[in-house]
N, CA, C and O atoms as a Tinker XYZ file with bonds, in Angstrom:
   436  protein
     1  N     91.207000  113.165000   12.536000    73     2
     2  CA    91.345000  111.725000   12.541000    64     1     3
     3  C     90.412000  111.125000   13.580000    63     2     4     5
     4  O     90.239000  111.607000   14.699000    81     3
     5  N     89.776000  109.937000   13.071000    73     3     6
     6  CA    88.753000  109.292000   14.169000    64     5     7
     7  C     89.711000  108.097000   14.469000    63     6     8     9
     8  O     90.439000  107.476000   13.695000    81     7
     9  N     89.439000  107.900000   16.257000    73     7    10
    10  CA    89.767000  106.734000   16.154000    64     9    11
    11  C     89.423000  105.459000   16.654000    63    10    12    13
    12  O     88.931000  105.391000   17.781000    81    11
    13  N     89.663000  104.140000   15.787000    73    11    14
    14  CA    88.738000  103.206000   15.975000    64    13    15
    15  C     88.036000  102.656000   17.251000    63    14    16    17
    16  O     88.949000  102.781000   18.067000    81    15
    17  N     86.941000  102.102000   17.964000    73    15    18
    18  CA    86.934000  101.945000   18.945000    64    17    19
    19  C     86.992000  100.475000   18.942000    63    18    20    21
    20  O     86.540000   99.707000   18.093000    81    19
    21  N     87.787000  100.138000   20.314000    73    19    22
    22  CA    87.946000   98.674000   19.603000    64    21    23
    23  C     87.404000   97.741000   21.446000    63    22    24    25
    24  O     87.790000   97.911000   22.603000    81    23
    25  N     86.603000   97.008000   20.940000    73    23    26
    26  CA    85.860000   96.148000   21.899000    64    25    27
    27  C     86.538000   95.137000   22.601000    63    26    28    29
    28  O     86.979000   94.097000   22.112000    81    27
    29  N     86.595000   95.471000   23.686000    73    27    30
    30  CA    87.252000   94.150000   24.887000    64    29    31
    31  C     86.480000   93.658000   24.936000    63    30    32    33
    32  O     85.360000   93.956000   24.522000    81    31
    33  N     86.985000   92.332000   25.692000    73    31    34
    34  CA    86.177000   91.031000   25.658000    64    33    35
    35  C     84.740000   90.972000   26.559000    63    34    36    37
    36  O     83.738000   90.260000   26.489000    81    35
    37  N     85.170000   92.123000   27.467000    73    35    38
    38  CA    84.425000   91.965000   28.669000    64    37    39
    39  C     83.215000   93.043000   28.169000    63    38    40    41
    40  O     82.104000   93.058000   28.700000    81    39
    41  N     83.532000   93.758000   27.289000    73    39    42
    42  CA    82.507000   94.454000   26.745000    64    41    43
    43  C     81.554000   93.278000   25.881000    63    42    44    45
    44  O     80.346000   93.112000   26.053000    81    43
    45  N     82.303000   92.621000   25.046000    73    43    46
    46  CA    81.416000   92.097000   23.794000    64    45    47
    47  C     80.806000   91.324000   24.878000    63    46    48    49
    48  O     79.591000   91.483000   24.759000    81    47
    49  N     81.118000   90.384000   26.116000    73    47    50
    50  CA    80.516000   89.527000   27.416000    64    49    51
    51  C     79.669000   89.983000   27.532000    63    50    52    53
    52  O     78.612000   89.447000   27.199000    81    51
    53  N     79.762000   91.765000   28.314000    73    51    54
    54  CA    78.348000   92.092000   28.827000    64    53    55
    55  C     77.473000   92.999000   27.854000    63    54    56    57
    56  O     76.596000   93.784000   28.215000    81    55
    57  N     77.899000   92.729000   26.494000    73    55    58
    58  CA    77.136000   93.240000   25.510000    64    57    59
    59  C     76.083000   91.826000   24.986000    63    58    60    61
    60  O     74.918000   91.744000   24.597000    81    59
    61  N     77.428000   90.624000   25.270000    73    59    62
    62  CA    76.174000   89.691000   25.123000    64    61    63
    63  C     75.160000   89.244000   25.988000    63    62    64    65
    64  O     74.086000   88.749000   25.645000    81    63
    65  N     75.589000   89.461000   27.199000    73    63    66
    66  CA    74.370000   88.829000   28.697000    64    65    67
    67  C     73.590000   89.821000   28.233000    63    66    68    69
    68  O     72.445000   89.390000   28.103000    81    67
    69  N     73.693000   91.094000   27.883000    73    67    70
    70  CA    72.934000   92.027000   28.476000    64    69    71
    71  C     71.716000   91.760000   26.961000    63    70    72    73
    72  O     70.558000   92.084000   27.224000    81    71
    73  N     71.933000   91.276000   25.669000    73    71    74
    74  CA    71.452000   90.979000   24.728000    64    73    75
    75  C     70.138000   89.814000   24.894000    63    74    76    77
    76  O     68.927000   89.995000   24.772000    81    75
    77  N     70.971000   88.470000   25.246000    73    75    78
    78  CA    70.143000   87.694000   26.026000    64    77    79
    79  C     69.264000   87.719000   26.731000    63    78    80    81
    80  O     68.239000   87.047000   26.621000    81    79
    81  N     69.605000   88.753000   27.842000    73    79    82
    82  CA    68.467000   88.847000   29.262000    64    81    83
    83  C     67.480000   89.753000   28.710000    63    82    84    85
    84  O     66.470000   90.006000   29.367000    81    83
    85  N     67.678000   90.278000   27.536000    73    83    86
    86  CA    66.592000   90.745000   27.238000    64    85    87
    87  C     65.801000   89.857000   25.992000    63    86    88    89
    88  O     64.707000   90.287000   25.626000    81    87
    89  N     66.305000   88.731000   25.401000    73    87    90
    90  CA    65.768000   87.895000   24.380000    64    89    91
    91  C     64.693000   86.904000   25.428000    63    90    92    93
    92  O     63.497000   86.611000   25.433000    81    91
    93  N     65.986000   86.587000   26.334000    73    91    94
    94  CA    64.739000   85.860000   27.697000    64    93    95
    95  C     63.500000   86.662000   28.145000    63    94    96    97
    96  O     62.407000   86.100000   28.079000    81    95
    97  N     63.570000   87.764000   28.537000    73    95    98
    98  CA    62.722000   88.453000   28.823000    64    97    99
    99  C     61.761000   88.746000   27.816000    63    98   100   101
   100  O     60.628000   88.680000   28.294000    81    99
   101  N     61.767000   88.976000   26.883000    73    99   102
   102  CA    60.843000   89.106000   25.762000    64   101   103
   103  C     59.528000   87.900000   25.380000    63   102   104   105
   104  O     58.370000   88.213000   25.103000    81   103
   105  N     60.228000   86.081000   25.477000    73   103   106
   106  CA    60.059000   84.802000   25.444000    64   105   107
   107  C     59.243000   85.346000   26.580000    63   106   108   109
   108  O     58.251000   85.976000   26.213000    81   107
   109  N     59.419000   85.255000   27.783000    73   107   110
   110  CA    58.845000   85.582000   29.171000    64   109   111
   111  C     57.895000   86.000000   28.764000    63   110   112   113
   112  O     56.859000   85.337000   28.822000    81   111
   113  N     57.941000   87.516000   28.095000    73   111   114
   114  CA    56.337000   87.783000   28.215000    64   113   115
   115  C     55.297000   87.161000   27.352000    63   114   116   117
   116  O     54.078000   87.071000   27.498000    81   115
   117  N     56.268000   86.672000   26.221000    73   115   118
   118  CA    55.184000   85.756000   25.137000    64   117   119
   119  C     54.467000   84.829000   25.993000    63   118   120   121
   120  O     53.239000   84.771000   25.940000    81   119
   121  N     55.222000   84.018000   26.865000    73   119   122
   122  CA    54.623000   83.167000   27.622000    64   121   123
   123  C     53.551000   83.702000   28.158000    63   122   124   125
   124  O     52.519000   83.103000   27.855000    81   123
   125  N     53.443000   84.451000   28.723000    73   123   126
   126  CA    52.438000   85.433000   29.349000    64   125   127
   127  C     51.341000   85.295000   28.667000    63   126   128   129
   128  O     50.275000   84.910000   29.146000    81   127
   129  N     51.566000   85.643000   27.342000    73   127   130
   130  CA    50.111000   85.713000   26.548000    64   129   131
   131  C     49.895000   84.501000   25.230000    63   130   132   133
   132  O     49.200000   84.564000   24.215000    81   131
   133  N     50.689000   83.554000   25.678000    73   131   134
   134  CA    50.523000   82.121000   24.946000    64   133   135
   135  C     50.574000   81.137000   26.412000    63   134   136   137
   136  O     51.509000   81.142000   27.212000    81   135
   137  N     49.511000   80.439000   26.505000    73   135   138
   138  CA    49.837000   79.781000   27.662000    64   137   139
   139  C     50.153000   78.503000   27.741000    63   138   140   141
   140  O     50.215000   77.835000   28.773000    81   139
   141  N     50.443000   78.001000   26.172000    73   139   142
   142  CA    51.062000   76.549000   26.394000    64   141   143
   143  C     52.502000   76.938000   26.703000    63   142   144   145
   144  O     53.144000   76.120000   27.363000    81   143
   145  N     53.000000   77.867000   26.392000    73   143   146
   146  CA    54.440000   78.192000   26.589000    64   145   147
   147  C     54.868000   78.651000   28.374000    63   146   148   149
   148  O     54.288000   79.575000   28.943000    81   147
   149  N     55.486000   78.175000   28.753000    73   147   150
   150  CA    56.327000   78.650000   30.327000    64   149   151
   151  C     57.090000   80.055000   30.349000    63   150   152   153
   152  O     57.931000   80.362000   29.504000    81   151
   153  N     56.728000   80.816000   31.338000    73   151   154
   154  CA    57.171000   82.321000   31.590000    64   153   155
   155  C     58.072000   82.094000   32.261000    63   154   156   157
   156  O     59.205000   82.390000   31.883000    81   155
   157  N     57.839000   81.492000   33.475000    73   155   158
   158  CA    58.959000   81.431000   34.522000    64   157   159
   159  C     60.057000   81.052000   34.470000    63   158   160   161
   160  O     60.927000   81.246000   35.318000    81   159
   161  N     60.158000   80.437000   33.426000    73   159   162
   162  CA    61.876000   79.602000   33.260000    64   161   163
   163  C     62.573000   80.903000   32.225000    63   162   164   165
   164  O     63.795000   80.825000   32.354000    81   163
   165  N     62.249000   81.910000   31.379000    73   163   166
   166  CA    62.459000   82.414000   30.873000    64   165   167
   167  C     63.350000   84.011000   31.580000    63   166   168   169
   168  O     64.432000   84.574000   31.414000    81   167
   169  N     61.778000   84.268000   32.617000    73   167   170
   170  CA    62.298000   85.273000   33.506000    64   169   171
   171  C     63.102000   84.718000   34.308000    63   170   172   173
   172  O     64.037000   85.518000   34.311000    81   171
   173  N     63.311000   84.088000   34.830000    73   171   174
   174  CA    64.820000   83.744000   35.968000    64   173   175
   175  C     66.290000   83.674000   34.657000    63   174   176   177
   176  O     67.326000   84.331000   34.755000    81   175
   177  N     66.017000   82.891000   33.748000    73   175   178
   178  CA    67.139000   83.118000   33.060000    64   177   179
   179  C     67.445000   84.549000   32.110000    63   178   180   181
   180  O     68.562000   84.754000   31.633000    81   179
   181  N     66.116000   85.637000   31.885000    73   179   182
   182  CA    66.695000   87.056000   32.319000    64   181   183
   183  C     67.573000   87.556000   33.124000    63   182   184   185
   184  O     68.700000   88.048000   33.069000    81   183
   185  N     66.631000   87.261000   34.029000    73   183   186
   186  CA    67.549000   87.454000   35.463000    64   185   187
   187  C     68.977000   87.152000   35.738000    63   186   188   189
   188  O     69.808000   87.995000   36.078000    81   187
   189  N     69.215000   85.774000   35.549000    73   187   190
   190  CA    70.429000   85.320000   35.222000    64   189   191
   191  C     71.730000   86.333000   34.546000    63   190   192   193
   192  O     72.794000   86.837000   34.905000    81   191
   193  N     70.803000   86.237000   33.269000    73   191   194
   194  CA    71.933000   87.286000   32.643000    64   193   195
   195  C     72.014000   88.498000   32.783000    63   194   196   197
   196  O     73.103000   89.012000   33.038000    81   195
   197  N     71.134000   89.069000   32.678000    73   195   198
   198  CA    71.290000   90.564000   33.921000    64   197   199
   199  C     71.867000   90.574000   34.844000    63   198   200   201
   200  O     72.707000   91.443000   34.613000    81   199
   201  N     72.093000   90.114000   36.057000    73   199   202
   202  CA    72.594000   90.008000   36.699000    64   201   203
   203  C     74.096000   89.476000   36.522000    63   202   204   205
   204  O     74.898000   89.535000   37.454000    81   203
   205  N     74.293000   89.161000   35.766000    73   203   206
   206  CA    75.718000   88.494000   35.195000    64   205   207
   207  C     76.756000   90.435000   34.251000    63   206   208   209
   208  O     77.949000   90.741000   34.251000    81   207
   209  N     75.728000   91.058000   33.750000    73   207   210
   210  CA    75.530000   92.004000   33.515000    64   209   211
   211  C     76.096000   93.138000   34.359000    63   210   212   213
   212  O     77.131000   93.752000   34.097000    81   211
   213  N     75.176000   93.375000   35.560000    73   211   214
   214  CA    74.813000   94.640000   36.116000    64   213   215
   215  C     75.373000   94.025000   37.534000    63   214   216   217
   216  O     74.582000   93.201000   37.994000    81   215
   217  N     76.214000   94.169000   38.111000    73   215   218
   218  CA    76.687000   93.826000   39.431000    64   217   219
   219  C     76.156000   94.217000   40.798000    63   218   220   221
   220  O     76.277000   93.623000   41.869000    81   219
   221  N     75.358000   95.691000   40.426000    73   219   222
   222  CA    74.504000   96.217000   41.626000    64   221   223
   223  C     73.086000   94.876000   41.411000    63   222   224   225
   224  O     72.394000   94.880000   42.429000    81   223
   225  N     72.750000   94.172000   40.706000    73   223   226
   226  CA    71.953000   93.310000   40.166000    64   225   227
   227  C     72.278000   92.201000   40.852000    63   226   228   229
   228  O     71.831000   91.514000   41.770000    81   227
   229  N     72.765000   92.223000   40.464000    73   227   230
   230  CA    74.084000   90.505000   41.334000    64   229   231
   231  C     74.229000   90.612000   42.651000    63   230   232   233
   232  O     74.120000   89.548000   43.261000    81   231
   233  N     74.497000   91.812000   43.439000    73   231   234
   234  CA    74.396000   92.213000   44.925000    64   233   235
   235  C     72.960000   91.615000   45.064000    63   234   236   237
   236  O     72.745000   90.520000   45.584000    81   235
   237  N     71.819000   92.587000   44.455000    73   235   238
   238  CA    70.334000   92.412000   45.328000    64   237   239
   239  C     69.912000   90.875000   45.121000    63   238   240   241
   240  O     69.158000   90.267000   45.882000    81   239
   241  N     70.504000   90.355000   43.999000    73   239   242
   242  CA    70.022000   88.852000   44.012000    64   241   243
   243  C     70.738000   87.910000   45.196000    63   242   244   245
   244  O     70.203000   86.925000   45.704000    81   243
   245  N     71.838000   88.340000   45.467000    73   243   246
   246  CA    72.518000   87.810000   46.591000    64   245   247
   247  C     71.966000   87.521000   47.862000    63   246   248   249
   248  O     72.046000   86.482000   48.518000    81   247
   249  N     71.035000   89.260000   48.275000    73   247   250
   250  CA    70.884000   89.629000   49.381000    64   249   251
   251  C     69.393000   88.748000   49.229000    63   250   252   253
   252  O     69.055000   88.344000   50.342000    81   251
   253  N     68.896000   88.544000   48.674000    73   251   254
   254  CA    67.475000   88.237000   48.483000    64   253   255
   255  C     67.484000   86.602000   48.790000    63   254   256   257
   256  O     66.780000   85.985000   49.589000    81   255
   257  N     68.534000   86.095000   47.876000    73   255   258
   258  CA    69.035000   84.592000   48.677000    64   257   259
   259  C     69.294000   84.497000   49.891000    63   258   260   261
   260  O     69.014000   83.372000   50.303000    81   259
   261  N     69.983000   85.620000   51.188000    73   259   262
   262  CA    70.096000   85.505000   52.249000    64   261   263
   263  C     69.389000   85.124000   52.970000    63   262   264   265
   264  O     69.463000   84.228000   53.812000    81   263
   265  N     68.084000   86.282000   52.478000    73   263   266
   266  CA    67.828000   86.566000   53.604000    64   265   267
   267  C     66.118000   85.050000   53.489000    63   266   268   269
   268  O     65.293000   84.592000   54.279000    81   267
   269  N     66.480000   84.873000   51.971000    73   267   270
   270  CA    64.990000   83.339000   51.993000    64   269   271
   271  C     65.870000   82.348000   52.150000    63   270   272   273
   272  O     66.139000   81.971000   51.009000    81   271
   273  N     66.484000   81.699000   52.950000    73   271   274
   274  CA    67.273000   80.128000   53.381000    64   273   275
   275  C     66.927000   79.082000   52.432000    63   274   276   277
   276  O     67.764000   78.545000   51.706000    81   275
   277  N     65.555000   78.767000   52.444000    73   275   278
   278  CA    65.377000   77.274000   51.774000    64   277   279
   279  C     65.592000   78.486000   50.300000    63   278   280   281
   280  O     66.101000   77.814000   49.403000    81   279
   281  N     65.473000   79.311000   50.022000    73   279   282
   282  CA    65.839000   79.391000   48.732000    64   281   283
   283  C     67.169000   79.131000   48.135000    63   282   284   285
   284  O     67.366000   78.575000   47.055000    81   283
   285  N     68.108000   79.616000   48.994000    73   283   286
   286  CA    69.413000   79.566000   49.612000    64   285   287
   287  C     69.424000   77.974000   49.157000    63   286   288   289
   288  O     69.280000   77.640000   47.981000    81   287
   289  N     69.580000   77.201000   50.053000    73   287   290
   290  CA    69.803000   75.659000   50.290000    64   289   291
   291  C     68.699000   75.343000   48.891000    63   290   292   293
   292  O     69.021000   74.328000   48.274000    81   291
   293  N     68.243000   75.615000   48.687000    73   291   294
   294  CA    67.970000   74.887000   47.145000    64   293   295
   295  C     68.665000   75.419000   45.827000    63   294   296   297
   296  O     68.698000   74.804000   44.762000    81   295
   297  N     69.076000   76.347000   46.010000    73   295   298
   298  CA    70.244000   77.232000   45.386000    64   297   299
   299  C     71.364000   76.830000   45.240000    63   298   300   301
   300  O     71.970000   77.091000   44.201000    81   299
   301  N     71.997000   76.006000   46.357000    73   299   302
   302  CA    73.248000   75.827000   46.647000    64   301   303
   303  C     73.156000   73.922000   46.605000    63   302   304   305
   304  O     74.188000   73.324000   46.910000    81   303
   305  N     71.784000   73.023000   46.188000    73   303   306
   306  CA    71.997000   71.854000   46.029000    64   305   307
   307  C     71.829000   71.869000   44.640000    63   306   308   309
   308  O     72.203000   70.879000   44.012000    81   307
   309  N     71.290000   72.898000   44.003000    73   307   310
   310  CA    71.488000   72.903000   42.434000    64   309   311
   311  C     72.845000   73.285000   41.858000    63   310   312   313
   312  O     73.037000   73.001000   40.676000    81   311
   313  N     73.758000   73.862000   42.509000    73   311   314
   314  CA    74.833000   74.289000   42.012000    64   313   315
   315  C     75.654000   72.925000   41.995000    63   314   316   317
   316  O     76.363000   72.470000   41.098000    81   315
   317  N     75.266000   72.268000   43.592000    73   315   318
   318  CA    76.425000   71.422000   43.836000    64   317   319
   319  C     75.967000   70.060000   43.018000    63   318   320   321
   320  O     76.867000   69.289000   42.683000    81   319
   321  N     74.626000   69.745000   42.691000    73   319   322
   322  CA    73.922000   68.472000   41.865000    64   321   323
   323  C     75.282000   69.134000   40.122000    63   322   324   325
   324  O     76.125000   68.527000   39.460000    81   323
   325  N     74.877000   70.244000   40.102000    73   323   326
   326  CA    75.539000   70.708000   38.729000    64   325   327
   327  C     76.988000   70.233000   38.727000    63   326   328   329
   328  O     77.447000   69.473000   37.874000    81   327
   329  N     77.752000   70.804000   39.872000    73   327   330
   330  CA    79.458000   70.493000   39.510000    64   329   331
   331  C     79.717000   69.493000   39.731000    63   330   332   333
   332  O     80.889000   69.250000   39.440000    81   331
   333  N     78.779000   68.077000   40.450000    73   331   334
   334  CA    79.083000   66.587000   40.401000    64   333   335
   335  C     78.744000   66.178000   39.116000    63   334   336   337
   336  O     79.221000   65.127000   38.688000    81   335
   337  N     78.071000   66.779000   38.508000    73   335   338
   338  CA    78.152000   66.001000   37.115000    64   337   339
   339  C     79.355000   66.208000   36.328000    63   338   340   341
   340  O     79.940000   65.257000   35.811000    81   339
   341  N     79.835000   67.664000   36.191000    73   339   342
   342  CA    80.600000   67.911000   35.590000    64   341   343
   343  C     81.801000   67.323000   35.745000    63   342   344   345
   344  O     82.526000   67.056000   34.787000    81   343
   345  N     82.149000   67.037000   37.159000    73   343   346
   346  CA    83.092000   66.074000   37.709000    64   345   347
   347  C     82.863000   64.651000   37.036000    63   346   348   349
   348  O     83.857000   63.932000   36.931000    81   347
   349  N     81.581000   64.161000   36.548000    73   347   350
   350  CA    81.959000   63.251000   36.653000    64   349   351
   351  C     82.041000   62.743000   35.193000    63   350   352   353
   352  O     82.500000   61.616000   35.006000    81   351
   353  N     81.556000   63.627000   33.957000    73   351   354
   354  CA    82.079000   64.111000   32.933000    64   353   355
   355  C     83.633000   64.078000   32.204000    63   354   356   357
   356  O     84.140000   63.876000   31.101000    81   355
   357  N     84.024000   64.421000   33.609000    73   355   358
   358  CA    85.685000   65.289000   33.198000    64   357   359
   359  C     86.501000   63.625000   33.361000    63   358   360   361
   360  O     87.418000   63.306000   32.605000    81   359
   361  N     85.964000   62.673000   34.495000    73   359   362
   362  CA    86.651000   61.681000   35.039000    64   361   363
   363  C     86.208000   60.823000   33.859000    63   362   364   365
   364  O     87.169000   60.412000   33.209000    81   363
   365  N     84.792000   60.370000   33.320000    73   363   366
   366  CA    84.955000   59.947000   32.155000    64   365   367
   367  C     85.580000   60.263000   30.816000    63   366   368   369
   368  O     86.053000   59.496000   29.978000    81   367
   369  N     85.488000   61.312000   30.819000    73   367   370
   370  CA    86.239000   61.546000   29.487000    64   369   371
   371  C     87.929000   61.537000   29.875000    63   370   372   373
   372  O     88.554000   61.885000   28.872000    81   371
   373  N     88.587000   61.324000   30.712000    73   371   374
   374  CA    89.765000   61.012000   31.318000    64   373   375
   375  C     90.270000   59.610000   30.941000    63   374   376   377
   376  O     91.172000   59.190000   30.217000    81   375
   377  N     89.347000   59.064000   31.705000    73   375   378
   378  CA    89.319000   57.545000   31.284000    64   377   379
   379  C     89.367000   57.181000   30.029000    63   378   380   381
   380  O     90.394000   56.672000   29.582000    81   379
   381  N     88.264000   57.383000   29.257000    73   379   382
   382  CA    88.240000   57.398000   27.887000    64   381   383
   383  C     89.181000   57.586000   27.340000    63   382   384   385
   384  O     89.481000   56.615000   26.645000    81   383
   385  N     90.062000   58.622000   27.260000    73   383   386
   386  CA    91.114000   59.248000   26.730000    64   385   387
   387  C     92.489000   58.329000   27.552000    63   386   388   389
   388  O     93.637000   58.356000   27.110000    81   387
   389  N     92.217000   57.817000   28.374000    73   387   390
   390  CA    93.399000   57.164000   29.156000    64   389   391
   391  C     93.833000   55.651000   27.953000    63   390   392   393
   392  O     94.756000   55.433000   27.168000    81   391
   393  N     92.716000   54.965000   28.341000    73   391   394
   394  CA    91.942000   53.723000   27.258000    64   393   395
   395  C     92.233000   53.585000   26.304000    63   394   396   397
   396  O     92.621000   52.501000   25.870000    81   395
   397  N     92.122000   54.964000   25.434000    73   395   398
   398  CA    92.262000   55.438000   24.046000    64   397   399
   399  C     93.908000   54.851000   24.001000    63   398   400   401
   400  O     94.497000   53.916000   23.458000    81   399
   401  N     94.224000   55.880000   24.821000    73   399   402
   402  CA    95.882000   55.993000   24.773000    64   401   403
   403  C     96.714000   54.640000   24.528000    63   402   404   405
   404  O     97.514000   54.213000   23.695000    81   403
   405  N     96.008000   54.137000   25.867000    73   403   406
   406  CA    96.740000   52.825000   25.818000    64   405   407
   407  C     96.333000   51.654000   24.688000    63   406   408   409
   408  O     96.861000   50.573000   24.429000    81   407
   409  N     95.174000   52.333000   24.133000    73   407   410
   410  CA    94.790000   50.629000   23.206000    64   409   411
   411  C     95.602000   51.186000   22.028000    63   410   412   413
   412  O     95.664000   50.387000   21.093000    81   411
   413  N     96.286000   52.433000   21.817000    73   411   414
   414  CA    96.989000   52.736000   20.328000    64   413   415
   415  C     98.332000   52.478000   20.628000    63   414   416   417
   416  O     99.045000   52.127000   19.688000    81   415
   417  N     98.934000   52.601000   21.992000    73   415   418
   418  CA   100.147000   52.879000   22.162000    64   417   419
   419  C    100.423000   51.507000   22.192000    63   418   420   421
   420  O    101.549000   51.042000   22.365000    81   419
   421  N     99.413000   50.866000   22.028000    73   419   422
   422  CA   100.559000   48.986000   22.160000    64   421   423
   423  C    100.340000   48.509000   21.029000    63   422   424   425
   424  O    100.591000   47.318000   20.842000    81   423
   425  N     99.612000   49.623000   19.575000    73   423   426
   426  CA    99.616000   49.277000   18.430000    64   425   427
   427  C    100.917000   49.861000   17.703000    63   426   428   429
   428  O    101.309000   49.467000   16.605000    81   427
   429  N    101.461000   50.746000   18.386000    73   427   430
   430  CA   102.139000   51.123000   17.562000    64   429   431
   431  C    103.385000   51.336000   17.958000    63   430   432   433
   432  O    104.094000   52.282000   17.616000    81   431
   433  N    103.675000   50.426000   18.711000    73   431   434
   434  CA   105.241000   49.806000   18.952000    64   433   435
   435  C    105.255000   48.348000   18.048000    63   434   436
   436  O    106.269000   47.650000   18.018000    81   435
């Protein structure tokens, strides 16, 4: 009797980063040898997912942020530019949905 092997989530996850970082990487090198096309945005978002991937990966990218600061601090104003939007996303669509609420709920009494 065989038996089935059956895929956790965290497998099909790092079956998919690990899929990606190499679709990025591939784009990357096209860029390379098409030059209206951009390499660099391609290889960091390799990187990205590799590292999302491979955790000894995720360490050296860590350490590599340490130890360059302004890379660091530009690292860490892109994250934080990122979760104010999202914040402010979440508070509109709150509202919205608040609005909503109330312009039906005094229709339908």
């Amino acid at each position: 009797m065989t038996q089935a092997h059956t895929r956790t989530p965290i497998h099909a996850r790092r079956t998919r980063n690990i899929l990606l970082g190499v679709l990025f990487f591939i784009l990357g090198v096209i860029g390379i040898l098409i030059p209206v096309m951009p390499q660099v945005v391609f290889f960091l978002m390799s990187l990205v997912f590799f590292s999302m991937a491979f955790p000894s990966l995720r360490r050296r990218v860590r350490r590599f942020r340490k130890r360059h600061p302004s890379l660091e601090r530009a690292y860490v104003k892109w994250r934080e530019r990122g979760r104010k939007k999202r914040q402010e996303l979440i508070r509109k669509a709150r509202k919205l949905r608040h609005d909503f609420e109330e312009r039906f709920d005094g229709h339908a009494r």
